[in-house]
C-alpha positions as CSV (number, residue, x, y, z in Angstrom):
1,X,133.0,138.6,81.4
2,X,130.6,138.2,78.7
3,X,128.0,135.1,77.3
4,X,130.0,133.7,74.2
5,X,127.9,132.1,71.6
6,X,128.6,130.1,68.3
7,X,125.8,129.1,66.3
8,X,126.0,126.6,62.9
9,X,123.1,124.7,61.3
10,X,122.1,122.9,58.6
11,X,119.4,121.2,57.0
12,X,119.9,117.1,55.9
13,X,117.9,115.4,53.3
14,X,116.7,112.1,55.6
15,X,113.8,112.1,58.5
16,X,114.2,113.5,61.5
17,X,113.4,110.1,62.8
18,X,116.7,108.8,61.2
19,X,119.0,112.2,62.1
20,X,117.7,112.1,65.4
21,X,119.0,108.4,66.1
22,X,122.2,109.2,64.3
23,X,123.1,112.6,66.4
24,X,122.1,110.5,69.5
25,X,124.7,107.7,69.2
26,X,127.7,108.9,71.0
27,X,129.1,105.7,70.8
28,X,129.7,104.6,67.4
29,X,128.4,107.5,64.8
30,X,129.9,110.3,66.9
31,X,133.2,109.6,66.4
32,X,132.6,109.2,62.5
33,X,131.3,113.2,62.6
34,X,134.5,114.2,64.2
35,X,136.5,116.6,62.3
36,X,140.5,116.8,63.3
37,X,140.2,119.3,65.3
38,X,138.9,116.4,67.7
39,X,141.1,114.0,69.7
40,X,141.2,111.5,72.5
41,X,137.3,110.8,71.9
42,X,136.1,108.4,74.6
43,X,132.5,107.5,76.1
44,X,132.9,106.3,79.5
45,X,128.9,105.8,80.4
46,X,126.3,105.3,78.3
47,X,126.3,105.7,74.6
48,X,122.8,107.1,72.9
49,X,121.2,110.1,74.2
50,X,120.7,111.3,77.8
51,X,122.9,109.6,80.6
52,X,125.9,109.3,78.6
53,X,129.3,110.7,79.4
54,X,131.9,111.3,76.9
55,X,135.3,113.4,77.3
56,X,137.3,114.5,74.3
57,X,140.0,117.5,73.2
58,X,138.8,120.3,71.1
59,X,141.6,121.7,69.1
60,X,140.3,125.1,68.5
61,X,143.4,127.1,67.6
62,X,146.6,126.0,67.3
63,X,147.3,127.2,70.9
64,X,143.8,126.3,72.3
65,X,142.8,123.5,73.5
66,X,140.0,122.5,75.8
67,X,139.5,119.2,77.5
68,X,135.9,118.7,76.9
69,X,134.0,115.9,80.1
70,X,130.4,116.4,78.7
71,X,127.4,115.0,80.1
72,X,124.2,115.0,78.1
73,X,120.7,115.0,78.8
74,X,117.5,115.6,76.7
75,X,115.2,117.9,77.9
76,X,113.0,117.2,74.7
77,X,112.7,114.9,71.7
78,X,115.6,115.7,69.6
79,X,117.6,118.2,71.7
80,X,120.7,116.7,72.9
81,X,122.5,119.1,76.0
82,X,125.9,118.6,76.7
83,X,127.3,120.2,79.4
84,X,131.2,120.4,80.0
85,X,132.2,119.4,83.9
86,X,135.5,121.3,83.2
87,X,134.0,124.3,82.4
88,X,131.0,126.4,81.9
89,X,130.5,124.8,77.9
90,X,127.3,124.1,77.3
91,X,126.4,122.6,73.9
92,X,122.7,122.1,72.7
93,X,121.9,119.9,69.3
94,X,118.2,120.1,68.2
95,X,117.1,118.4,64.9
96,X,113.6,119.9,64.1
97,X,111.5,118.5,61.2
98,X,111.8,120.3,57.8
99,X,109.3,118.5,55.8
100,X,110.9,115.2,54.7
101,X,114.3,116.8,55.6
102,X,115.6,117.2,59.1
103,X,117.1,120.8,60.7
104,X,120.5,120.4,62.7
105,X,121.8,123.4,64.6
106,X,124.5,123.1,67.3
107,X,124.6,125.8,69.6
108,X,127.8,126.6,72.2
109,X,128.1,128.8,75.0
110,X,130.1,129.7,77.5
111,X,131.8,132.5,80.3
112,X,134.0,134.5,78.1
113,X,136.9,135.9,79.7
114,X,137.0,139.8,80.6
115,X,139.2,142.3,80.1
116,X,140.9,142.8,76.0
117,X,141.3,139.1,75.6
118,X,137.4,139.1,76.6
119,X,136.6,141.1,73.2
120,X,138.8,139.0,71.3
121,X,137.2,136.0,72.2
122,X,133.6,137.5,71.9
123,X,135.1,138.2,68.6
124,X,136.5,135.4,66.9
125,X,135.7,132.7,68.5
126,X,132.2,132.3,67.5
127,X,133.7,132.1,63.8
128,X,136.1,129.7,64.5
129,X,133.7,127.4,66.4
130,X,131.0,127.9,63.6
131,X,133.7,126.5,61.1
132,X,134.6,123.2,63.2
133,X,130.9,122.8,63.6
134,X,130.2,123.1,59.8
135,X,132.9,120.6,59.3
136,X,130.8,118.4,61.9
137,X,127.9,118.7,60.0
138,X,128.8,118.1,56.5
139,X,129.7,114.7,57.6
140,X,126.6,114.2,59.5
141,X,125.1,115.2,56.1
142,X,127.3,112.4,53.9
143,X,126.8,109.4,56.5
144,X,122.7,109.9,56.6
């Protein structure tokens, strides 16, 4: 059993002031960022930033399906952790400052599984997520 990573960033023409609040608010722009490989989207506690608790499905495949209970904290301005109580998921959004634009990168990891279905996931499931994610951000990049 392996680390699996997917990685996807991009950079968004507003401050990182304004894409900061925006990637924050769990509660009402979250769900506008949502792709369709997202259902059942819910906050249960909080809303913006750390403390809040928000569960959702993540359609990844048409057979997989994982039933995402995240809990976020931020351990710095701008990084926003959300870890999965259902599994070992761990997603991290940081917006950094690129000049008068703002840098977005979403980063997922989690305990692949051994054996051949191990190397399959290593495999393709990195692309896959990157993909969603990309979808994710280009509407981040239209509501700013």
């Amino acid at each position: 059993m392996g680390k699996v990573t997917a990685t996807a960033e991009r950079t968004i023409d507003a401050p990182v002031e304004r894409v900061r609040e925006l990637v924050a608010d769990y509660a009402e722009t979250r769900p506008k960022l949502l792709t369709e490989h997202y259902r059942d989207y819910e906050v249960s506690e909080g809303g913006v930033g750390a403390g809040t608790k928000a569960s959702w499905k993540l359609q990844a495949t048409s057979k997989r399906v994982r039933d995402v209970a995240a809990t976020v904290t931020e351990p710095s301005p701008g990084t926003f952790v959300e870890t999965d109580a259902n599994s070992s998921m761990v997603t991290t959004w940081t917006v950094t400052s690129s000049g008068e634009r703002s840098l977005v990168r979403i980063q997922t990891s989690w305990d692949g599984a051994g054996g051949i279905g191990g190397f399959f996931e290593k495999t393709f499931a990195p692309g896959g997520l990157k993909k969603i994610y990309d979808g994710v951000l280009g509407k981040l990049a239209e509501i700013v």
